[in-house]
N, C-alpha and C positions, 0 to 999 in steps of 0.2 A: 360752880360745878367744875368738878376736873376734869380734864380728858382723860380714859384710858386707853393706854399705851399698849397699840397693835402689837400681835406676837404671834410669832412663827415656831410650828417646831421642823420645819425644813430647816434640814441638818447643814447642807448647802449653803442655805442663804445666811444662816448663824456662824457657820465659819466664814463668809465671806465676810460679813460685818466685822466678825470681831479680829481678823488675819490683813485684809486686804484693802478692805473701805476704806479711801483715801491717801494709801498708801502709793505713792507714784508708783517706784521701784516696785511692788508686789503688781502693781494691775499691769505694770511692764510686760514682767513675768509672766504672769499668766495666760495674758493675749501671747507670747511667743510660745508658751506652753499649746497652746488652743489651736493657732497656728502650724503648728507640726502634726496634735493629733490630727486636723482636717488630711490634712497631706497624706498619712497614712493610712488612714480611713479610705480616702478617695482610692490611692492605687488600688488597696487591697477591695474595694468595691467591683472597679474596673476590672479587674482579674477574674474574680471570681463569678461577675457577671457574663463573662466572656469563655466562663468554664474552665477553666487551665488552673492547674497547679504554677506552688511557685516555681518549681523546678523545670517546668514546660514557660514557662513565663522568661524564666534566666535561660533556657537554653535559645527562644529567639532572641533577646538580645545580647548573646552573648558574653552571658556573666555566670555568676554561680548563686545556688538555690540562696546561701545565706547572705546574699546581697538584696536580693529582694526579700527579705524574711527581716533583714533591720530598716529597711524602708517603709515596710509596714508597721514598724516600729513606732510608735509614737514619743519615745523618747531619742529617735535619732535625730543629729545634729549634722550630718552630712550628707543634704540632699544637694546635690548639684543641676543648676539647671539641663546640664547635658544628660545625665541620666534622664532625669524626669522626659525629656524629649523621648529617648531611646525609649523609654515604658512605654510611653502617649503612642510613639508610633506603632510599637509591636501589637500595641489594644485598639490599633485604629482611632484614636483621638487626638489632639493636640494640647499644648497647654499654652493657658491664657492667662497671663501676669498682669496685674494691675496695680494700679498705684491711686490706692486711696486718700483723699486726704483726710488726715486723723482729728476724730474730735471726740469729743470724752468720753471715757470708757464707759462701757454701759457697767452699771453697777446690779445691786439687786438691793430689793429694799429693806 
């Protein structure tokens, strides 16, 4: 008797297999890709939780609307931990860095 071979039509999990499974360098990628969107998910959560515009957001910490506008960017590459501080504090939060130690990438099956 033969096994038949599980199948998925998550569009997701078929391109991960067939782009990234295994692939160091891509699951690299990804996880720093995943890593940013959190980042700008969260600010722009924190924000808007807190009801303010970006514009009201950049004027207490002193910057301009389109600096918080590419922060919530998910493809920005220039988060500094001192902003990140200046946001946390203007929204009444802090931020908490941590250092995981890495072990293998969750995959999907």
């Amino acid at each position: 008797m033969t096994k038949k071979k599980k199948t998925t039509s998550d569009a997701v999990r078929i391109l991960h297999r067939r782009y990234v499974k295994g692939d160091l360098k891509r699951l690299k990628s990804l996880q720093k890709e995943r890593e940013k969107a959190n980042i700008a998910t969260r600010i722009y959560d924190i924000r808007t939780e807190a009801g303010l515009t970006q514009k009201q957001l950049a004027k207490l910490i002193g910057t301009t609307q389109s600096v918080i506008s590419r922060l919530e960017d998910a493809d920005y590459d220039g988060h500094s931990l001192n902003m990140l501080e200046r946001v946390a504090k203007a929204l009444n939060c802090t931020v908490d860095i941590r250092f995981i130690p890495q072990t293998t990438t969750h995959t999907f099956a």
